[in-house]
N, C-alpha and C positions, 0 to 999 in steps of 0.2 A: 714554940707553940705550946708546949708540957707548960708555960707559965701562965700563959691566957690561958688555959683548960681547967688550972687551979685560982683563979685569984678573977676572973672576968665569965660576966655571963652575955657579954656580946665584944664583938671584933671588927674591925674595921682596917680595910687592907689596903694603903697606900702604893701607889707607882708613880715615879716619877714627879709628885707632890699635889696626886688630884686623889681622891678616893675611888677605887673600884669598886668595893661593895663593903656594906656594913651589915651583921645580923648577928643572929644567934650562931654560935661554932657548928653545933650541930645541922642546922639548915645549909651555910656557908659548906659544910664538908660533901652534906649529901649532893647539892647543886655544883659545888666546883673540883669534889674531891674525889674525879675518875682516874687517874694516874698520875705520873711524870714524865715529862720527855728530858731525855741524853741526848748529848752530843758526844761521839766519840772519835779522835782524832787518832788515826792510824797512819805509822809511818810507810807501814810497805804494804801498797794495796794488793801484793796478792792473798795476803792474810783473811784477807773482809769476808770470805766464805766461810772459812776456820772461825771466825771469830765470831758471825751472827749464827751458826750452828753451836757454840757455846753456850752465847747466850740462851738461845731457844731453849735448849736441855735444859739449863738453870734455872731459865725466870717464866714461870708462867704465863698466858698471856700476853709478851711481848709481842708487838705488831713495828714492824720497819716500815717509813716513808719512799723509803726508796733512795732519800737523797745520797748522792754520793759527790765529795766535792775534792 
């Protein structure tokens, strides 16, 4: 992304080989650039409390879906 932000003044974001959106970086970030979602695979599910309390301390604004699989 640091190379489109120096060398492009617009972007265009392929999946799967259709176009999802094209614009300016700046537009493109404000409209699509609320967070990221994890996935995180834990071996021993009694940990999963320990571990979203970790998080929470750590990351600000972190929000859990709930899922558990």
């Amino acid at each position: 992304m640091e190379e489109c932000e120096a060398l492009c003044n617009r972007l265009g974001i392929m999946a799967q080989g259709q176009f999802l959106c094209v614009g300016k970086l700046n537009d493109l970030r404000t409209k699509f650039g609320t967070g990221y979602a994890v996935q995180i695979k834990i071996a021993d599910e009694n940990e999963i409390e320990n571990i979203k309390h970790n998080l929470q301390t750590n990351l600000s604004g972190i929000e859990f879906d709930g899922s558990i699989y």
